[in-house]
N, C-alpha and C positions, 0 to 999 in steps of 0.2 A: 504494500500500500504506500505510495509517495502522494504528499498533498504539496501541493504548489501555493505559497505566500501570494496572499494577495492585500490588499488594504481595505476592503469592505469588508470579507465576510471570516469566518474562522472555524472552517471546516474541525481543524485538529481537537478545537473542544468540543466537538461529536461524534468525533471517532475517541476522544479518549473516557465519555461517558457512557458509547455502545461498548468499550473494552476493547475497541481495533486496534495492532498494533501498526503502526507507522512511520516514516521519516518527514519531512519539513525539508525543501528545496525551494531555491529561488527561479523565478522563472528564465533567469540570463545562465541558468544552471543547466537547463533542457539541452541544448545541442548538445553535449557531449554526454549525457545523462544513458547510461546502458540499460535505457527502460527494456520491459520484458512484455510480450504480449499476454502470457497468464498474469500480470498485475492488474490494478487498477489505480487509475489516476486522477486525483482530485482537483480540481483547479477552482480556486476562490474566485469570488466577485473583488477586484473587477476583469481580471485575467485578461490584463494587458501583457504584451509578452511580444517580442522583435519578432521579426518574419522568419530566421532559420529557430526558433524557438516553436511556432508555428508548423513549421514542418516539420519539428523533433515529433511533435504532437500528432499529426496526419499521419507519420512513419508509425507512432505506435500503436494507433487504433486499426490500423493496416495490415495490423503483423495478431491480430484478436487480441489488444487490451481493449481496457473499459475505461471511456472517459466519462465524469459525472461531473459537471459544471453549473454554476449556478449564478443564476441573476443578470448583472451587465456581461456577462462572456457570452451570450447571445451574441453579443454586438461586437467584443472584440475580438471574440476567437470561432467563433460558429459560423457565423456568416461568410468570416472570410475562407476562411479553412474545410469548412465542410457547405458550400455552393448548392442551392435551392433545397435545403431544409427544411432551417428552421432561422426569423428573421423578429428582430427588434420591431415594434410595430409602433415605436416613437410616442407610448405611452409612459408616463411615470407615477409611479406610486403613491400613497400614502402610506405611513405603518398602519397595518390595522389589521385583525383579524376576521376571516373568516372558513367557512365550514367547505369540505373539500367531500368529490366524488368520485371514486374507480373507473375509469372507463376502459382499463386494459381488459385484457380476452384471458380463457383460460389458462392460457401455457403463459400467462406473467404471472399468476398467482406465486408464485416463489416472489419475485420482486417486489410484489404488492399485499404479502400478508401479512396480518396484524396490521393493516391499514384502511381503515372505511368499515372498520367492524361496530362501528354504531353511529348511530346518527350524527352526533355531536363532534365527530371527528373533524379536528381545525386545522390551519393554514397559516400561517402569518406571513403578510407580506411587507416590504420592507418599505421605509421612508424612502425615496426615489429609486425605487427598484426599476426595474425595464420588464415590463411585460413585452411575451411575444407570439407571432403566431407560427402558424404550419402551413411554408410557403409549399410543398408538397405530399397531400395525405397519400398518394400510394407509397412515401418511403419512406413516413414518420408516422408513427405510434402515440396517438394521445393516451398517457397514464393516468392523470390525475384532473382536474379541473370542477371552477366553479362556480356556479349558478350565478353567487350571489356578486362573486367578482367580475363574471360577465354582465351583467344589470348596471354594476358603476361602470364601469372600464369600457366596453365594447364586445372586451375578448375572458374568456376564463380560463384560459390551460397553463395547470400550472407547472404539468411537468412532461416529457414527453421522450420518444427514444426513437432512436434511425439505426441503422446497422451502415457500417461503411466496411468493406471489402470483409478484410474477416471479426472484424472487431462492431464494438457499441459503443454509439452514444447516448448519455442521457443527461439531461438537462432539468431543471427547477429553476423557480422564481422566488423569490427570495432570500433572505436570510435566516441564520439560528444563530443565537450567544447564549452562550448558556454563562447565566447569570443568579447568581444566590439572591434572595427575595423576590422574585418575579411572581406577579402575580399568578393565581390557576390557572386563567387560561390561556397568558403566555407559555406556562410550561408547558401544557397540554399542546400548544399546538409544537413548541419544539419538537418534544417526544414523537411527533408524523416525521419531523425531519429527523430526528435520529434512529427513525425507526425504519425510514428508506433506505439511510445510511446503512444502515445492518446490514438489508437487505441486499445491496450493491454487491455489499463483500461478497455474503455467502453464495448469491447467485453465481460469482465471478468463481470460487474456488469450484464449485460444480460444471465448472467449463472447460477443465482441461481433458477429459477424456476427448471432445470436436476437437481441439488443437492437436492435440497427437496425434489423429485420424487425419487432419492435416498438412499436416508440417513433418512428414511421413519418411524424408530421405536426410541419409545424415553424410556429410562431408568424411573422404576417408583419409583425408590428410589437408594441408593450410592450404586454402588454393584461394589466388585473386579474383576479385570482383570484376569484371571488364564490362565494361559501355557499352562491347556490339559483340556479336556473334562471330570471331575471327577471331586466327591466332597470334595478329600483330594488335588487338584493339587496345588502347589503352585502359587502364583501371577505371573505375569509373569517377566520376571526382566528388571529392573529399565532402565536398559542402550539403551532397545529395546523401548522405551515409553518417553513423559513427565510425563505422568500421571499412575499412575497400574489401579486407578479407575474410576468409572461412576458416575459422579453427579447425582441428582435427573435432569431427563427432557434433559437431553443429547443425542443427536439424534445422529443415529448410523444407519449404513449400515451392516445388514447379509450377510455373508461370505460364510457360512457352517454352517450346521445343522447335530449333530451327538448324537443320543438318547434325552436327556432332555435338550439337551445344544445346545447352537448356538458361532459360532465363529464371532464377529463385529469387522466394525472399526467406532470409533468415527469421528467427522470433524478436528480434531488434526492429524489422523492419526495413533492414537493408534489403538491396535489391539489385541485381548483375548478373551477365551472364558468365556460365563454367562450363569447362566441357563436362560432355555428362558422365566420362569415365571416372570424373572425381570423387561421385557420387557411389 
């Protein structure tokens, strides 16, 4: 589990009172960061973050992590990063709570339980939060939303999921701080959000058996990443990768197959082609 600093929001006090264990990384940390596709990655509001930080990001959800982000990263890392989504709808918030509805299907019930199990299950959303919408429903999944946030707002979805290549995205609107003397039903609505939070986890560790069914062939000794399918191509460059090469025993996902070479991606998310004797 790595949570990515942000200045709104503070995921790490909800993962440290669902009991996740975790690391703390800044986001100028990402490019070089040897994220792992069985992980899961958090990223605060407001998840501003450079453009090769961005693509640390797209490389990991690529390779099956899980990214869960929240509130203005709609705007600075969703939109740009993952293209006809899910998009800022130039609404801004007020703090305030309110009551939240399931709308996922039955194969989210792991994601989604012990959430919506009674009426009064609450929401709180943030003092200039970014609501947003679903610029495309056949690729996005509404999980949560609200009636009553739609009636003020326009729009009510407060939380929602896409699949990009092999990996997940999912997003929320708002914030949680967990804060000592908070009123009831601030707490109550935290406890939705750390109780997603859980859920993220546990859903994510029940995924690695698709990965390994995946990412199926393993590297038989170090072999370079190359640009093109030839034996003069160069490596591929530095800036597109953490890594240009293949450890020994590196398991990888076939891409494409073109003469003697095959195009992979490792669980990093790199991506180049090898001859397939490597393999």
């Amino acid at each position: 589990m790595v949570v990515v600093a942000g200045s709104a929001d503070h995921m790490d006090q909800v993962l440290k009172r669902a009991g996740v264990s975790f690391i703390v990384v800044n986001p100028e940390d990402l490019p070089e960061l040897p994220l792992h596709g069985r992980q899961v990655l958090m990223v605060n509001c407001r998840g501003e973050m450079s453009e090769a930080s961005r693509e640390r990001v797209r490389r990991f959800v690529a390779a099956g992590g899980f990214l869960y982000t929240t509130d203005h990263a709609v705007k600075e890392l969703i939109e740009t990063t993952f293209p006809n989504t899910l998009a800022y709808n130039h609404t801004s918030t007020e703090q305030a709570i309110f009551p939240l509805q399931l709308r996922g299907e039955e194969k989210d019930r792991g994601l989604l339980k012990h959430l919506g199990n009674q009426s009064s299950q609450l929401w709180q959303l943030a003092g200039g939060g970014y609501l947003f919408r679903v610029v495309d429903p056949q690729k996005v999944e509404v999980l949560m939303e609200s009636e009553e946030v739609k009636k003020k707002y326009g729009t009510g979805v407060l939380g929602a999921r896409f699949r990009y290549q092999d990996g997940v995205v999912i997003h929320v609107t708002g914030h949680f701080y967990s804060q000592p003397g908070q009123r009831g039903e601030v707490a109550e609505a935290g406890q939705a959000f750390e109780q997603l939070s859980r859920n993220v986890v546990e859903t994510k560790a029940a995924d690695g058996a698709r990965l390994e069914a995946l990412y199926n062939k393993q590297a038989k000794r170090k072999v370079m990443l190359q640009s093109a399918p030839a034996p003069s191509a160069r490596p591929v460059e530095p800036s597109t990768v953490t890594t240009q090469s293949l450890g020994q025993g590196t398991r990888v996902k076939v891409l494409e197959k073109k003469d003697s070479y095959v195009r992979v991606r490792d669980e990093q998310g790199n991506e180049g082609w090898v001859d397939q004797d490597a393999l």
